[in-house]
LOVO-146387 format. One record per residue: x, y, z of N, C-alpha, C, CB in turn. Coordinates in steps of 0.1 Angstrom, whole numbers, padded with zeros to 4 digits, always signed. Atoms other than C-alpha are relative to their C-alpha. Glycine has a CB too. Layout:
XYZXYZXYZXYZ ...
***
This chain:
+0002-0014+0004+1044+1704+0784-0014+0001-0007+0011+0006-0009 +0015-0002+0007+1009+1719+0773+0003+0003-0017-0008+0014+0008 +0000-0003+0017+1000+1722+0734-0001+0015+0002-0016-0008-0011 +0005-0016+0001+0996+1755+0716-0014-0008-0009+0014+0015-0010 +0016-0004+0005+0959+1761+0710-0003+0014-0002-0010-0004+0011 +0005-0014-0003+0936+1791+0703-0004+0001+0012-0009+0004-0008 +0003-0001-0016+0927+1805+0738-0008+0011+0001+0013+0002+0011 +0006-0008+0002+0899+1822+0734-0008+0013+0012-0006-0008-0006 -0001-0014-0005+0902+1846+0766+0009+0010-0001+0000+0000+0011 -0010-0008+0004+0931+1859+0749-0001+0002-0016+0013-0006+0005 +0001-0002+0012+0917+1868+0718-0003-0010-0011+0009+0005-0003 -0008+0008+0008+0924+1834+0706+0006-0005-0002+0002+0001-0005 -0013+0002+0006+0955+1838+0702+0005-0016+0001+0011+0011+0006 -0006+0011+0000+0973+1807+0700+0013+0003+0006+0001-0007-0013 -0005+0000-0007+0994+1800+0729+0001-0016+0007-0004+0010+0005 +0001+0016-0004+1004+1767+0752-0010+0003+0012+0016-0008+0004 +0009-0001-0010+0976+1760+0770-0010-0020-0002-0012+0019-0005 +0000+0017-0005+0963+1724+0785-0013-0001-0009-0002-0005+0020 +0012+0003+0006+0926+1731+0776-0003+0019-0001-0013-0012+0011 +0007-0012-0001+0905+1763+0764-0003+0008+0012-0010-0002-0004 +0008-0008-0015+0895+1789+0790-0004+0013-0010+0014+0005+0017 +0005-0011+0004+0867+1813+0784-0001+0015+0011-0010-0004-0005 -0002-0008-0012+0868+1832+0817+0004-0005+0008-0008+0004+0004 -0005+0008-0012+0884+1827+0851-0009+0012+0013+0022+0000+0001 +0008-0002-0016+0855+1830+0874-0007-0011+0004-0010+0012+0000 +0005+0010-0004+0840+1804+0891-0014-0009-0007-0001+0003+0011 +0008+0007+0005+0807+1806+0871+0001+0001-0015-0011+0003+0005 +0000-0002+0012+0824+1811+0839-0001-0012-0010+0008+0007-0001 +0003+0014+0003+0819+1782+0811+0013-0006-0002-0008-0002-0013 -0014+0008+0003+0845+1758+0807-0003-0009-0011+0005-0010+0013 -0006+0009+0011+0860+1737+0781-0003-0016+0002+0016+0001+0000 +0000+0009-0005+0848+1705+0792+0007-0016-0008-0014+0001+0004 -0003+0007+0007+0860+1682+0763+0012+0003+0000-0007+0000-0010 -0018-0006-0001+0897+1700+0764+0003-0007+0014+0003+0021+0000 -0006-0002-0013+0897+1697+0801+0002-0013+0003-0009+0007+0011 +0002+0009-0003+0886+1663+0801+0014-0013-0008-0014+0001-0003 -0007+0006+0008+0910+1653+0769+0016-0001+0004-0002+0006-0013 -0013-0007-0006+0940+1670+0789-0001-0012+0009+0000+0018+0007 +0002+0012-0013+0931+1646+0819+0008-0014-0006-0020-0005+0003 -0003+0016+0007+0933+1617+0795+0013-0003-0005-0008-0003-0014 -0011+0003+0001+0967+1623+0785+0012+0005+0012+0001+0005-0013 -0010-0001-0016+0982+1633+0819-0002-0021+0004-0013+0016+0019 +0003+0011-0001+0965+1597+0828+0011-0011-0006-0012-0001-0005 -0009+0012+0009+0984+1578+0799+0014+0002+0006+0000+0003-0019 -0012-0006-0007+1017+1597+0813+0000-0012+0014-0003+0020+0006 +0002+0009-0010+1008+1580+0848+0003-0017-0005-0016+0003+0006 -0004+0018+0002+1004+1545+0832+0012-0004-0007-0011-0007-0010 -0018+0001+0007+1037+1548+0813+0013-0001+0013+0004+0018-0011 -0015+0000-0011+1056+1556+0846-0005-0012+0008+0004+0016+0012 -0002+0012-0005+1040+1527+0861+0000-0014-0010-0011-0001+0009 -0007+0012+0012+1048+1501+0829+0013+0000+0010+0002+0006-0022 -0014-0001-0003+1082+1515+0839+0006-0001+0015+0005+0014-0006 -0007-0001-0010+1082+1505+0871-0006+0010+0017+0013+0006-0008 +0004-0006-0009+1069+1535+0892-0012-0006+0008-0002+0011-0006 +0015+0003-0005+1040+1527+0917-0005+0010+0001-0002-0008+0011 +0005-0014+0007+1012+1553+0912-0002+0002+0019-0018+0001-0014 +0000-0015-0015+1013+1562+0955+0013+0003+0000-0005-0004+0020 -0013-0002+0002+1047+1569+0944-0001+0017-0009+0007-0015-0009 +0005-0011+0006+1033+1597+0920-0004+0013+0006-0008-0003-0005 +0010-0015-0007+1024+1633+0930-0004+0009-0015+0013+0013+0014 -0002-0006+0009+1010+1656+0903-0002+0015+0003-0007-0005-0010 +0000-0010-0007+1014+1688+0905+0001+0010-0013+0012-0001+0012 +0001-0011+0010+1012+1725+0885-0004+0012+0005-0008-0002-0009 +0005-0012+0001+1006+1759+0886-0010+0004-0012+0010+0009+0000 +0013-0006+0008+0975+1780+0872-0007-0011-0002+0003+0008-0015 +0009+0012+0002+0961+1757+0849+0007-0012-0004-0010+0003-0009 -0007+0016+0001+0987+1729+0850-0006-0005+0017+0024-0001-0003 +0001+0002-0011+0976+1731+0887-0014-0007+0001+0002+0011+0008 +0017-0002+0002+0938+1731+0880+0005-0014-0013-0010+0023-0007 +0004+0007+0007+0945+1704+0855+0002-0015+0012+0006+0002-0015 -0001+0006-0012+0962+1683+0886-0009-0006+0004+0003+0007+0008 +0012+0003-0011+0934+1686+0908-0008-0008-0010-0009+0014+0007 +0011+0007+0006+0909+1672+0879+0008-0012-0005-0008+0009-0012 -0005+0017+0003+0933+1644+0870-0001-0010+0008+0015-0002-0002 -0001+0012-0014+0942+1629+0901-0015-0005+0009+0010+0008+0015 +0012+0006-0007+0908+1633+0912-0006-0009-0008-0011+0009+0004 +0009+0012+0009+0892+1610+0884+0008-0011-0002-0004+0004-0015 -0007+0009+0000+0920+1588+0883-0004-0014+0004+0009+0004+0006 +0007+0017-0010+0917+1550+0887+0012-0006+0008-0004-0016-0012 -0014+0005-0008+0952+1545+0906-0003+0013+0008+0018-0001-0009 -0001-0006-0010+0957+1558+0940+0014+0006+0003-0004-0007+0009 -0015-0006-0005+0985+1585+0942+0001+0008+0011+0006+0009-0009 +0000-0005-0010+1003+1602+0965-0005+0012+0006+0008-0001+0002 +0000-0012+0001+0995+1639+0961+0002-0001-0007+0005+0007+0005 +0005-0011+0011+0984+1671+0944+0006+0010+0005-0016+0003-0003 -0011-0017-0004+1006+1703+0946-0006+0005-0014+0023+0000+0001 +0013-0011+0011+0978+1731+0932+0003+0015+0007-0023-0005+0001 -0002-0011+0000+0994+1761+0929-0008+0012-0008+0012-0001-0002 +0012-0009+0011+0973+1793+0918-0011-0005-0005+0005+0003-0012 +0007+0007+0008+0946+1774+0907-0018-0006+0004+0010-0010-0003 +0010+0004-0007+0914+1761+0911-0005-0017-0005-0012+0012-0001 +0003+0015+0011+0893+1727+0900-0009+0007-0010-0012-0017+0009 +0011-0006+0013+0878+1729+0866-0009-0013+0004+0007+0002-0021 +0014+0008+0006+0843+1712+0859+0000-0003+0017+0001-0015-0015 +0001-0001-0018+0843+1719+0900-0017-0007+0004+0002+0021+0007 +0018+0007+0003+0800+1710+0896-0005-0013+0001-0005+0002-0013 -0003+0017+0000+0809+1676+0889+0002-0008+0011+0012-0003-0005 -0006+0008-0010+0825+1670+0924-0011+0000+0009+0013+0004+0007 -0010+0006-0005+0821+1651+0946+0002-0013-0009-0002-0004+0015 +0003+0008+0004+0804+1628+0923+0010-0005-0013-0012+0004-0002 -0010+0001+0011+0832+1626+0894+0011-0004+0006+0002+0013-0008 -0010+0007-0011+0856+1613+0920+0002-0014-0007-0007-0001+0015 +0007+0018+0003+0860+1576+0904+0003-0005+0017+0013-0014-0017 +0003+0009-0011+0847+1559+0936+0008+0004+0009+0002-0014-0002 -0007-0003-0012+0867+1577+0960+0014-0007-0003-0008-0007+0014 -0015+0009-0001+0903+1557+0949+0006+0011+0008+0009-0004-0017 -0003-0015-0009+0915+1593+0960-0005+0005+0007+0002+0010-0004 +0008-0004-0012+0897+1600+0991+0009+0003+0012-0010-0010+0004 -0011-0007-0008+0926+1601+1009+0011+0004-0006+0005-0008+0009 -0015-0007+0006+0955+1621+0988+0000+0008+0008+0000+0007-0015 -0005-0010-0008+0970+1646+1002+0003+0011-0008+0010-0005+0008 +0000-0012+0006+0966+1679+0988+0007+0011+0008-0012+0003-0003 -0005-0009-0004+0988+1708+0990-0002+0010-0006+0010-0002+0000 +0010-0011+0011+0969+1742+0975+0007+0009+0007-0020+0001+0000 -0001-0019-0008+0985+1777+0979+0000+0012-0011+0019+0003+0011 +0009-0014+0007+0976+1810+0964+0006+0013+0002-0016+0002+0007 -0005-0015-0001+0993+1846+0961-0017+0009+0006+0007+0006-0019 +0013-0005-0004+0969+1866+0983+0000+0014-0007-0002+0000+0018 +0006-0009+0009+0969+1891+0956+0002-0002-0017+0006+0013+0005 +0005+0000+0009+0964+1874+0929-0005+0007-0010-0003-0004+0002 +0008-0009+0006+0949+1895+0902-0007-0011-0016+0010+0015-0004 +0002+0008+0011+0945+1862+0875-0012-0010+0009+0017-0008-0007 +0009+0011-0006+0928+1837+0899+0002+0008+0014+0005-0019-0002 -0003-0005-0016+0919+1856+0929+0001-0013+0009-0014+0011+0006 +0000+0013-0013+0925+1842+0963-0011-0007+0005+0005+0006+0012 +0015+0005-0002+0889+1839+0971-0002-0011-0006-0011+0009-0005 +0006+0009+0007+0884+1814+0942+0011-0012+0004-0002+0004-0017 -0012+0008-0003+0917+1796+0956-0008-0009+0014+0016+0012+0005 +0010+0005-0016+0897+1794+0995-0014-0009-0004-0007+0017+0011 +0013+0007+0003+0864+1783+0975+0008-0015-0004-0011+0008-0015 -0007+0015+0002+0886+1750+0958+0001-0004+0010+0012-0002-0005 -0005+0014-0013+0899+1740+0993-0016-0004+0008+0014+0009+0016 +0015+0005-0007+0864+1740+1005-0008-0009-0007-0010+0011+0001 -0001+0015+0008+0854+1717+0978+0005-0007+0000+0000-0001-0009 -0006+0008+0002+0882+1699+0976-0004-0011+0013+0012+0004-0002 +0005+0008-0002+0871+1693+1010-0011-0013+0005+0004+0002+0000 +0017+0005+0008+0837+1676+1003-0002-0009-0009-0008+0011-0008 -0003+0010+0013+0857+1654+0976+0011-0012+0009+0011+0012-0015 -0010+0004-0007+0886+1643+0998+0001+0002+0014+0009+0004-0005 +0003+0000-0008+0891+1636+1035+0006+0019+0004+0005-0014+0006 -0007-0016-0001+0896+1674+1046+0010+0005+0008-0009+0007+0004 -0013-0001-0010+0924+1669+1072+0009+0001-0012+0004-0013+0011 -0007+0001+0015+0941+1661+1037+0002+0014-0007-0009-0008-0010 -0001-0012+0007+0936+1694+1022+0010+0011+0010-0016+0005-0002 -0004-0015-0001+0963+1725+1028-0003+0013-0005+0008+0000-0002 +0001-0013+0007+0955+1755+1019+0010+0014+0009-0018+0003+0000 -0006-0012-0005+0981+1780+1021+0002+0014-0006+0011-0003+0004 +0003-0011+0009+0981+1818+1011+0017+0008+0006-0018+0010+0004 -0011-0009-0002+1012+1843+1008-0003+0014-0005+0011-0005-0008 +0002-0013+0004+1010+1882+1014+0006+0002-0010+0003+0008+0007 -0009-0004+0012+1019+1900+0986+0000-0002-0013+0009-0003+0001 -0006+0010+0015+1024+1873+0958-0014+0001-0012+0004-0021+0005 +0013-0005+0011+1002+1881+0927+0002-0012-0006+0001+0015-0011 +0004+0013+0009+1000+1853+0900+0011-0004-0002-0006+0002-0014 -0013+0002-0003+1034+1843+0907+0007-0012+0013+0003+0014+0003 -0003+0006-0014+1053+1820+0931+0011+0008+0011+0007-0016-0003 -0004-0008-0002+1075+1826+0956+0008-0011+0009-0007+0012+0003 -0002+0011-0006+1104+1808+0978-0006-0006+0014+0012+0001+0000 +0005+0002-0007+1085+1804+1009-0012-0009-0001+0000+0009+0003 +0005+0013+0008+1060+1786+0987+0006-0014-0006-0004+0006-0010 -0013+0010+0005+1090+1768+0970+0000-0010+0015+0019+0012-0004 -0003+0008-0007+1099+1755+1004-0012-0008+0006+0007+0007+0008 +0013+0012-0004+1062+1740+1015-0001-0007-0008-0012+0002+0002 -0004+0008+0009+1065+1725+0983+0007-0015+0001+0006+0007-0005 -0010+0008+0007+1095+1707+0983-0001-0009+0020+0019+0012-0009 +0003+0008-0009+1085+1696+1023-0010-0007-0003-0001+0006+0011 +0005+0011+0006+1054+1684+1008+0003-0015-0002-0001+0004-0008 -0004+0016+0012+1072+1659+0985+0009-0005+0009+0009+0002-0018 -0005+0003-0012+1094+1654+1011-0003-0012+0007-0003+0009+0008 +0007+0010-0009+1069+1638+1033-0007-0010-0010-0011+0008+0012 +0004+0011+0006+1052+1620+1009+0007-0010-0004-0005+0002-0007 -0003+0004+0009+1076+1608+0990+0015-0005+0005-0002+0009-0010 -0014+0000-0003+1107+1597+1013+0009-0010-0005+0001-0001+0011 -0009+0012+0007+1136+1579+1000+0002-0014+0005+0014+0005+0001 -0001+0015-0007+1137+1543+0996+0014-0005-0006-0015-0013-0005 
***
Protein backbone atom coordinates (compact mmCIF):
# COMPACT_ATOMS: atom_id res chain seq x y z
CA UNK A 1 0.00 0.00 0.00
CA UNK A 2 1.20 3.59 -0.82
CA UNK A 3 2.31 6.15 2.13
CA UNK A 4 0.30 9.18 2.99
CA UNK A 5 2.20 12.23 1.73
CA UNK A 6 1.51 15.91 0.87
CA UNK A 7 0.39 15.83 -2.87
CA UNK A 8 0.89 18.86 -4.06
CA UNK A 9 -1.77 18.76 -7.12
CA UNK A 10 -4.23 18.43 -4.52
CA UNK A 11 -3.48 21.32 -2.51
CA UNK A 12 -1.09 19.30 -0.64
CA UNK A 13 -3.25 17.69 1.08
CA UNK A 14 -1.95 14.64 2.53
CA UNK A 15 -3.23 11.59 1.08
CA UNK A 16 -1.79 7.90 0.01
CA UNK A 17 0.18 8.46 -2.78
CA UNK A 18 3.43 6.39 -4.06
CA UNK A 19 5.36 9.64 -5.09
CA UNK A 20 4.43 13.45 -5.49
CA UNK A 21 2.59 14.55 -8.57
CA UNK A 22 2.55 18.11 -9.75
CA UNK A 23 0.56 17.80 -12.88
CA UNK A 24 -0.77 14.96 -15.07
CA UNK A 25 0.41 15.96 -18.38
CA UNK A 26 3.06 14.55 -20.17
CA UNK A 27 5.25 17.72 -19.97
CA UNK A 28 4.47 18.32 -16.53
CA UNK A 29 7.45 18.09 -13.74
CA UNK A 30 7.80 15.07 -11.90
CA UNK A 31 8.91 13.93 -8.58
CA UNK A 32 11.90 12.28 -9.65
CA UNK A 33 13.44 11.38 -6.11
CA UNK A 34 9.82 10.06 -4.80
CA UNK A 35 9.36 8.22 -8.06
CA UNK A 36 12.53 6.79 -7.98
CA UNK A 37 12.46 6.04 -3.89
CA UNK A 38 8.95 4.33 -4.57
CA UNK A 39 10.81 2.07 -7.25
CA UNK A 40 13.34 1.14 -4.57
CA UNK A 41 10.92 -0.15 -2.27
CA UNK A 42 8.63 -2.09 -4.75
CA UNK A 43 12.28 -3.64 -5.76
CA UNK A 44 13.08 -4.68 -2.04
CA UNK A 45 9.29 -6.25 -2.09
CA UNK A 46 10.55 -8.35 -5.29
CA UNK A 47 13.80 -9.49 -3.47
CA UNK A 48 11.89 -10.62 -0.40
CA UNK A 49 9.47 -12.78 -2.51
CA UNK A 50 12.44 -14.25 -4.12
CA UNK A 51 14.50 -14.95 -0.57
CA UNK A 52 11.08 -16.73 -0.07
CA UNK A 53 11.28 -18.81 -2.78
CA UNK A 54 9.44 -16.95 -5.67
CA UNK A 55 11.41 -16.76 -8.99
CA UNK A 56 11.19 -13.12 -10.30
CA UNK A 57 9.69 -14.47 -14.17
CA UNK A 58 7.27 -15.77 -11.75
CA UNK A 59 6.38 -12.10 -10.75
CA UNK A 60 4.03 -9.71 -12.58
CA UNK A 61 3.59 -6.12 -11.19
CA UNK A 62 0.89 -4.51 -11.76
CA UNK A 63 -1.44 -1.16 -10.68
CA UNK A 64 -3.72 1.36 -11.56
CA UNK A 65 -3.17 5.25 -12.00
CA UNK A 66 -0.11 5.70 -10.31
CA UNK A 67 0.45 2.28 -8.73
CA UNK A 68 0.32 1.44 -12.59
CA UNK A 69 2.76 4.21 -13.71
CA UNK A 70 4.87 3.19 -10.72
CA UNK A 71 4.81 -0.63 -12.29
CA UNK A 72 5.95 0.41 -15.55
CA UNK A 73 9.05 2.44 -13.91
CA UNK A 74 9.87 -0.48 -11.59
CA UNK A 75 9.94 -3.39 -13.72
CA UNK A 76 11.56 -1.42 -16.30
CA UNK A 77 14.78 -0.59 -14.14
CA UNK A 78 14.73 -3.72 -12.44
CA UNK A 79 17.75 -6.09 -12.31
CA UNK A 80 15.61 -9.45 -12.38
CA UNK A 81 13.69 -10.49 -15.32
CA UNK A 82 9.86 -10.68 -14.65
CA UNK A 83 7.06 -11.82 -16.14
CA UNK A 84 4.80 -8.83 -16.74
CA UNK A 85 3.32 -5.34 -16.19
CA UNK A 86 -0.47 -4.80 -15.91
CA UNK A 87 -0.70 -0.67 -16.37
CA UNK A 88 -3.91 0.24 -15.90
CA UNK A 89 -4.83 4.09 -16.36
CA UNK A 90 -1.52 5.21 -16.35
CA UNK A 91 1.40 6.24 -17.96
CA UNK A 92 5.54 5.93 -17.43
CA UNK A 93 6.84 8.56 -15.11
CA UNK A 94 10.41 10.04 -15.83
CA UNK A 95 9.24 8.65 -19.50
CA UNK A 96 12.57 11.01 -20.98
CA UNK A 97 14.76 8.59 -19.42
CA UNK A 98 13.63 5.69 -21.68
CA UNK A 99 14.92 3.75 -23.47
CA UNK A 100 18.15 4.50 -21.83
CA UNK A 101 17.09 3.84 -18.01
CA UNK A 102 16.18 0.36 -18.97
CA UNK A 103 19.01 -1.53 -16.81
CA UNK A 104 20.52 -3.21 -19.92
CA UNK A 105 17.52 -4.43 -21.45
CA UNK A 106 16.98 -7.43 -18.52
CA UNK A 107 13.26 -6.54 -19.54
CA UNK A 108 13.27 -6.26 -23.17
CA UNK A 109 11.12 -8.91 -23.46
CA UNK A 110 8.23 -8.54 -20.60
CA UNK A 111 5.11 -8.59 -21.57
CA UNK A 112 3.04 -5.68 -21.02
CA UNK A 113 -0.59 -5.37 -20.65
CA UNK A 114 -1.71 -1.35 -20.71
CA UNK A 115 -5.44 -0.41 -20.95
CA UNK A 116 -7.15 2.95 -20.53
CA UNK A 117 -10.86 4.22 -20.12
CA UNK A 118 -11.32 6.04 -23.41
CA UNK A 119 -12.81 8.80 -21.47
CA UNK A 120 -10.70 9.24 -19.01
CA UNK A 121 -10.83 12.77 -17.68
CA UNK A 122 -7.59 12.15 -14.93
CA UNK A 123 -5.03 10.62 -17.44
CA UNK A 124 -6.53 11.09 -20.80
CA UNK A 125 -6.48 8.30 -23.23
CA UNK A 126 -4.10 10.08 -25.58
CA UNK A 127 -1.36 10.07 -22.81
CA UNK A 128 -2.32 6.20 -22.28
CA UNK A 129 -1.60 5.64 -26.62
CA UNK A 130 1.69 7.97 -26.15
CA UNK A 131 3.07 5.24 -23.16
CA UNK A 132 2.44 2.29 -25.50
CA UNK A 133 4.38 3.97 -28.07
CA UNK A 134 7.24 4.42 -25.84
CA UNK A 135 6.95 1.50 -24.14
CA UNK A 136 7.47 0.37 -27.46
CA UNK A 137 10.98 1.79 -28.18
CA UNK A 138 11.86 0.33 -24.55
CA UNK A 139 10.57 -3.20 -24.98
CA UNK A 140 10.12 -5.62 -27.88
CA UNK A 141 6.77 -4.04 -29.24
CA UNK A 142 4.89 -7.29 -30.11
CA UNK A 143 5.05 -7.30 -26.17
CA UNK A 144 3.18 -4.30 -25.66
CA UNK A 145 -0.98 -4.35 -25.42
CA UNK A 146 -2.65 -1.59 -25.48
CA UNK A 147 -6.20 -1.76 -24.90
CA UNK A 148 -8.93 1.02 -24.55
CA UNK A 149 -12.68 0.77 -23.26
CA UNK A 150 -15.66 3.02 -24.48
CA UNK A 151 -17.06 4.88 -21.95
CA UNK A 152 -14.86 4.11 -18.83
CA UNK A 153 -13.53 7.34 -17.23
CA UNK A 154 -10.80 6.96 -14.48
CA UNK A 155 -12.22 3.81 -13.48
CA UNK A 156 -12.07 0.08 -14.36
CA UNK A 157 -14.36 -2.08 -15.62
CA UNK A 158 -15.16 -6.03 -15.90
CA UNK A 159 -14.24 -6.39 -19.45
CA UNK A 160 -10.96 -4.95 -18.41
CA UNK A 161 -11.11 -7.23 -15.23
CA UNK A 162 -11.33 -10.16 -17.67
CA UNK A 163 -8.08 -9.20 -19.97
CA UNK A 164 -6.47 -8.94 -16.87
CA UNK A 165 -6.97 -11.92 -15.20
CA UNK A 166 -6.31 -13.79 -19.00
CA UNK A 167 -3.17 -11.88 -18.92
CA UNK A 168 -1.92 -13.61 -15.68
CA UNK A 169 -3.36 -16.47 -16.90
CA UNK A 170 -1.02 -16.89 -19.68
CA UNK A 171 1.85 -15.84 -18.04
CA UNK A 172 1.62 -17.28 -15.12
CA UNK A 173 0.19 -20.95 -15.51
CA UNK A 174 -0.09 -23.36 -12.82
CA UNK A 175 2.77 -25.51 -11.87
Amino acid sequence: HRPRIPVTLNMKMVMPSWFDLMGLTPDAPEDEAGIKKAAENIKAIIEHEMKNGIPPNRIILGGFSQGGALSLYTALTCQHQLAGIVALSCWLPLHKAFPQAANNGVNKDIAILQCHGEMDPMIPVRFGALTAEKLKSVVTPTKVQFKTYPGVMHSSCPQEMMAVKEFIEKLLPRI
